[in-house]
N, C-alpha and C positions, 0 to 999 in steps of 0.2 A: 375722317379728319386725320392728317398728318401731325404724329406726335413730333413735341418738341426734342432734336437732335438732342439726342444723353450723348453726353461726355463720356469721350472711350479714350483713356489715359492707361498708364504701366498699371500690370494688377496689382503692384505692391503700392499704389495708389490708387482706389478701387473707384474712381467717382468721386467728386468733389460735393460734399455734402449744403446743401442748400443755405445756409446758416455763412459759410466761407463765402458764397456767390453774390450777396448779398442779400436783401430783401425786398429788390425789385420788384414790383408785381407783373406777370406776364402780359406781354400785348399783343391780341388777338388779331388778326388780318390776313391779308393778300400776299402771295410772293408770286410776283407776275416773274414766268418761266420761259415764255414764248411767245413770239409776235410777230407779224410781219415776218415769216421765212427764219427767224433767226431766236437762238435762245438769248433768253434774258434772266436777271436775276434780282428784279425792283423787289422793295417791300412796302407795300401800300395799308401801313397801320388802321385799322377801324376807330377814329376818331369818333366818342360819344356812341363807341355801338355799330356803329354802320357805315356803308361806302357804297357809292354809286357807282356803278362804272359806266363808261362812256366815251364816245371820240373825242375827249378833250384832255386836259391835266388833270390827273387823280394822285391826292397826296402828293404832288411836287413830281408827278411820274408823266410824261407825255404818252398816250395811249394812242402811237398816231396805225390806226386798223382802221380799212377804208371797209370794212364788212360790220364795221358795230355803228351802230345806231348812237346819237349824241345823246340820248337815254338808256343806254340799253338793257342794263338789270341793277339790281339790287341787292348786298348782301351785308344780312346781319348778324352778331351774335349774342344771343341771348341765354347767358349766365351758363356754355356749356352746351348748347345748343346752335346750329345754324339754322337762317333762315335765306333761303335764296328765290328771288321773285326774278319772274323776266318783266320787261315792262315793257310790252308788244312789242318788241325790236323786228327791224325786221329780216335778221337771217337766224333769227333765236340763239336759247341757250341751253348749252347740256351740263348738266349734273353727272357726274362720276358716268362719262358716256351715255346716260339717259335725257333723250329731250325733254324740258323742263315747259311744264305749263301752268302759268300763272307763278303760286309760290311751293316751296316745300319747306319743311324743316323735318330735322335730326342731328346728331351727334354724330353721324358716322359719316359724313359728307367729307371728301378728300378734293374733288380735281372739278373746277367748274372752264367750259368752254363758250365764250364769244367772239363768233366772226374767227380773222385769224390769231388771235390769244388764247393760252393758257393759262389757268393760276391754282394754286395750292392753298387752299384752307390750312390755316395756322394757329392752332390755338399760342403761339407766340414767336413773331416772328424775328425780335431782337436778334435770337443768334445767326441769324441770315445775311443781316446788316454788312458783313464784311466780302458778300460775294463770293463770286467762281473765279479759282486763280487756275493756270493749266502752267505745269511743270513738270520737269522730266519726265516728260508724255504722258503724267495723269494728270486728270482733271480732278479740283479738290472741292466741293460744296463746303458747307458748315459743317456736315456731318464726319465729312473725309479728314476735312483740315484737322479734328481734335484729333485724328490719329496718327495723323502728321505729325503733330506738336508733339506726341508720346514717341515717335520715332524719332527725330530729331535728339531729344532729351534722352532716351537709351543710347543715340550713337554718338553725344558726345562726354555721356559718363560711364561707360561700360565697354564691353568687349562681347557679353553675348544679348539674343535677341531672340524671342520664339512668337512666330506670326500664327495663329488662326484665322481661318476662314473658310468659307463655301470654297469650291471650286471656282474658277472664272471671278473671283474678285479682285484679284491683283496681286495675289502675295507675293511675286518676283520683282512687282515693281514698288513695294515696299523695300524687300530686300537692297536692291536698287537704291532706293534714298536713305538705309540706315547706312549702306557704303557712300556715298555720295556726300551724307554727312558729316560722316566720323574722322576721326584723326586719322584712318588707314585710305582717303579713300586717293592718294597718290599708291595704292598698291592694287594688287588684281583684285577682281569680283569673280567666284567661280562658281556658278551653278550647278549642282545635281539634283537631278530628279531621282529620290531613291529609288521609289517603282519601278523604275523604267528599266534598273539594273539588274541584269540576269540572273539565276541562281549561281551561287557558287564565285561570284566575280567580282562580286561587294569588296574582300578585304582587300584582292589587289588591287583594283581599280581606287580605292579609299586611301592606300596606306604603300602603293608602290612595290614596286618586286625588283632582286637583284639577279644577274645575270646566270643563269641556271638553275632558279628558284622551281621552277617546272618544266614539262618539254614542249619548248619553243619559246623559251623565254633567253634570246639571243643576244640579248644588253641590258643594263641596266632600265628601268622605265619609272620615274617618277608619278606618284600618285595625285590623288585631289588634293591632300591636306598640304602636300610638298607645292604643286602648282600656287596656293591661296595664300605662301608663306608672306607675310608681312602686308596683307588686303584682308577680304571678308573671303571666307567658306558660306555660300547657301548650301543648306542640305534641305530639300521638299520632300515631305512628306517622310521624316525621317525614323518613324515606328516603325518603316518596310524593313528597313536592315536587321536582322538575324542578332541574337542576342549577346552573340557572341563576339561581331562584330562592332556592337553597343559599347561591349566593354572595350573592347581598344581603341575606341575614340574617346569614351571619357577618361583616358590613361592616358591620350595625346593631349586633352585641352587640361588635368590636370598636371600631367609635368611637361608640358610644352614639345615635349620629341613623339618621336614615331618611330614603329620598328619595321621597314617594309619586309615581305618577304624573301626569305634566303639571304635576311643581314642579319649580320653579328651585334652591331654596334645600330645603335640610334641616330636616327637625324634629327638635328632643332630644328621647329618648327613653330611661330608664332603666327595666328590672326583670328581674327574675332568671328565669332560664329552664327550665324542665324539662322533657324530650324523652322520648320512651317508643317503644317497639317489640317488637313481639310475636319479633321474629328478633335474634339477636345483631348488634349492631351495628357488630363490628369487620369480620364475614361482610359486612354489607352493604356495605360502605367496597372489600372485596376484589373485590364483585361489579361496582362499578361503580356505586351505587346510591346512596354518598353519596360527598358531595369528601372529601377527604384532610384538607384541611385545617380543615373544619368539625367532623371527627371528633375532630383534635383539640381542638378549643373545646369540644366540648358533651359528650363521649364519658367524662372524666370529672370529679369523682368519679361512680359508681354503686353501682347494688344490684340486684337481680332479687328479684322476689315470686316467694317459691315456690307451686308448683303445687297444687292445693287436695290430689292424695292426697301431700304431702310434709309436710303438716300435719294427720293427723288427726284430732288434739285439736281441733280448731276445729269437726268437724265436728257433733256433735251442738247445739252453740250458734247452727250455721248454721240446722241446721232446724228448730230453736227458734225463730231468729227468721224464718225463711219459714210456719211454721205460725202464727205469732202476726199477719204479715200475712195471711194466708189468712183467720184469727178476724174480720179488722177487717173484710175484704171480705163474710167471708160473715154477717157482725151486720148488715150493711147491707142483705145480701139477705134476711135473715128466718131464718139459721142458726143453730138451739135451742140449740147447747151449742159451743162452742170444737175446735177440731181438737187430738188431741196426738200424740204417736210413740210406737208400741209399739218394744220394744226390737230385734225383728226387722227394724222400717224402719230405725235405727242400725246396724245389724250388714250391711245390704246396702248401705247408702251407704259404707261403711267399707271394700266389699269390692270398689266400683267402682273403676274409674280418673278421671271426668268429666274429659273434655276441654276441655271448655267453662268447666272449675274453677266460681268458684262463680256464676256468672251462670246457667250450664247446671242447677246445686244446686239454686236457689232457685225457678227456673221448674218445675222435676218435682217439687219439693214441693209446692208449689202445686194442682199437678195431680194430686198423688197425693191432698190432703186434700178435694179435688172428687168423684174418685173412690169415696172410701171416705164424703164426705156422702152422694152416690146410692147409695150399698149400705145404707144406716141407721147408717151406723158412725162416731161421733165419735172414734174410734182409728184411727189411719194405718197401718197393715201395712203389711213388704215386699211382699205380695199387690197393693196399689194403686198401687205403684210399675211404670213403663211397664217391660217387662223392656229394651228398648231404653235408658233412662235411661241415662246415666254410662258408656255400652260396656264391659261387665262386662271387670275387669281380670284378665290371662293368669294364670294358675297352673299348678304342676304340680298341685293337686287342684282339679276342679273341685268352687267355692264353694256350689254348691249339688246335693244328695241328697237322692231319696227315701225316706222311714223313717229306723231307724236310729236313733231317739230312744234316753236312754239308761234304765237303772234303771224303775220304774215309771210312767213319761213312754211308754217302746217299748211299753207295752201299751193305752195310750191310743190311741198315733199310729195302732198297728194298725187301729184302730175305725173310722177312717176310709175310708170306702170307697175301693177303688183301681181306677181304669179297666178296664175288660173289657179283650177283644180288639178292636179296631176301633173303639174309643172315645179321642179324643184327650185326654189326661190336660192340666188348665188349672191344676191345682194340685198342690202336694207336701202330703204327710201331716202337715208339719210349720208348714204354714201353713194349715191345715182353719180356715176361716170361723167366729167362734164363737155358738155356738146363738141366743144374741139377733141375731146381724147375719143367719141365715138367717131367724129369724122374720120380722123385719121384711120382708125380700125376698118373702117370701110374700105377708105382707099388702100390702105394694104390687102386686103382681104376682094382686091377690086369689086365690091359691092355686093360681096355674099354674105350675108345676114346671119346664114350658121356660123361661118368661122369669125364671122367679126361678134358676134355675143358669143362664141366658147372664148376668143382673147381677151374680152373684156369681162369674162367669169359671170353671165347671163344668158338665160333661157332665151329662144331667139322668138317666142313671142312677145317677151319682154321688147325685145330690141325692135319687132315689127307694129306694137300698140306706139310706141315712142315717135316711130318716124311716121306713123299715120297722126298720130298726135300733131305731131311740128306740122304736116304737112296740111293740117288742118289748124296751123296758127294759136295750137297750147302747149307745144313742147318747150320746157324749157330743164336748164338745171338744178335739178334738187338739191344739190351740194350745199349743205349750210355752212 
């Protein structure tokens, strides 16, 4: 189950306590993510308990998926509990990636798949209500947007800002909208990555150096705070800088000048600050890593970007738009038709953890739409995704099973051949290649069996029971 998005506001506003929020009671349901090739963001309330879903209007939602049954499941919730039933459809339904047969219940149910849909178990789906907005090249769910709202609100009452988060969550592009924001943002935006700056070349490179200040230092040279003067300073990841160097930047933001190297005199220097770091930064201040007293100058107000699986309404819009850069690159190579996302590839990035949030995202999509070009396939499968991708996230069931389809989908799945003895199985039943993606393999591979099951990631008796199958009038696609 997907908890309800918590409110990620300034720390010196810590959460808005439920009493201020009101005393609404939460409503439990559907947040249709996916459908038909394209994300979505519906919220389909469980009225009285329960919801049907189906090729028809649900909750005011048109469900137009030419793969779901006008019956096709069922899901209820029961005081804290889900209950999700398939009702013999017939391409079935998966539960948190497991084919689902007949009904289940529990409390930890997150991601249910029908046909080509996705949807998010909600134990309330109210704060979703307002959708996915895409601005200055991020994309913002309910979850993004409250950190939004605390960005906004830092850059139009303040002058500094301190972002936490993972890696690959975005902190530049926060940085980015507290400038974009704020009164400064008719001034520069400058970026530094502390890390990345070499030993010893922190304080010129920070604070500027005058002509002679060392040998080869042949003219004067402006630093980053002099570059940022009357815009935003990002400093990432800014514990990297040496202590020493700590201190002369919190001596620039408290008396507004700077003393570069090899000058006498100070420059003024005004603009607003923003500091980012992948680790908690009060942690870092305890470890020894930054001063005390810089921590308090810069430490707050704050926010932290949540982690990309704390958000994962965002995610199908992510790989929306990594498949739409993929399109651009591959029109340029001479790519026939557009990459898109079967709902399978939705239903396995939803079931990830990525570490790497969404920088790690956007890169395995990519590669997964390369992947599934050289199989002949303009549809992205979870199959083309590296199983490495995203370090499939812990469960107590594991997210992926063979067979097991539900209703007459399990007599399908059957059809697919299953690994002998001694044969290493490269696919599940439930993601069997579909008939056009093996043709094509063939004809590349002009009709050798080995190379067209190693491209298609299958044992080539797999690939040899299949086409004795069809050629005996039972092959078909297991693809649910």
């Amino acid at each position: 189950m997907v908890p309800p998005a918590r409110n990620t506001t300034l720390d010196d506003a810590p959460g808005l306590p439920s009493e201020r929020l009101g005393s609404k009671e939460p409503q439990p349901g559907l947040l249709l993510i996916f459908s038909a090739d394209s994300p979505r963001c519906d919220v389909l309330p469980l009225e009285d308990g329960e919801i049907e879903l189906g090729r028809c209007e649900v909750a005011g939602v048109h469900l137009d998926d030419q793969r779901m049954s006008r019956r096709h499941a069922r899901v209820r919730w029961l005081g804290g509990t889900w209950q999700v039933e398939d009702l013999d459809s017939r391409n079935g339904t998966w539960l948190d990636g497991v084919p689902l047969t007949g009904a289940r219940a529990g409390a930890d149910f997150r991601i249910v798949r029908t046909g080509w849909s996705v949807f998010l178990l909600l134990a309330d789906v109210e704060p979703f209500r307002a959708g996915v907005s895409r601005a200055g090249g991020t994309i913002r769910g309910a979850t993004l947007a409250r950190t939004w709202d605390a960005i906004d609100r830092a850059a139009r009452l303040g002058t500094t800002l301190h972002i936490a988060g993972e890696s690959g969550t975005g902190k530049e592009h926060a940085a980015r909208a507290f400038h974009a924001l704020g009164r400064r943002r008719d001034g520069p935006f400058v970026p530094v990555n502390c890390a990345a700056i070499p030993a010893g070349l922190a304080e010129r490179l920070l604070f500027g150096a005058r002509k002679g200040a060392y040998s080869g230092a042949a003219s004067d040279a402006d630093g980053y705070l002099q570059a940022a003067h009357g815009g935003v300073l990002f400093l990432d990841e800014v514990a990297e800088l040496d202590l020493g160097v700590q201190a002369k930047l919190l001596r620039a933001l408290e008396a507004k000048e700077v003393l570069p190297l090899g000058a006498s005199r100070p420059a003024q220097v005004d603009f607003a600050l923003v500091s980012a770091t992948h680790k908690d930064l009060r942690a870092q201040m305890a470890a020894g890593m930054l001063r005390d007293d810089l921590y308090f100058r810069i430490g707050r107000p704050s926010v932290r970007i949540p982690r990309l699986r704390e958000r994962p309404e965002d995610i199908p819009w992510l790989v929306d738009a990594a498949l739409r850069d993929a399109a651009a690159a591959g029109a340029r190579a001479g790519m026939s038709a557009p990459p898109r996302a079967h709902a399978s590839l939705i239903e396995a990035c939803l079931l990830r953890a990525w570490p790497g949030n969404v920088r790690e995202l956007t890169a395995e999509i990519r590669a997964a739409a390369q992947e599934a070009h050289l199989a002949g396939s303009s549809v992205v499968h979870e199959r083309h995704l590296s199983p490495s991708a995203g370090q499939l996230a812990v469960r107590g069931t594991p997210p992926v099973v063979s067979g097991g389809a539900t209703g007459r989908a399990a007599k399908d799945a059957e059809r697919a051949p299953q690994p002998a003895a001694g044969e290493r199985p490269s696919r599940r039943a439930a993601s069997w290649p579909a008939e056009e993606e093996i043709e094509a393999a063939l004809r590349r591979e002009q009709g050798n069996v080995t190379r067209a099951a190693r491209a298609l990631g299958l044992h080539r008796n797999q690939l040899r029971r299949w086409l004795a199958q069809r050629a005996a009038g039972g092959g078909e696609d297991a693809e649910g």
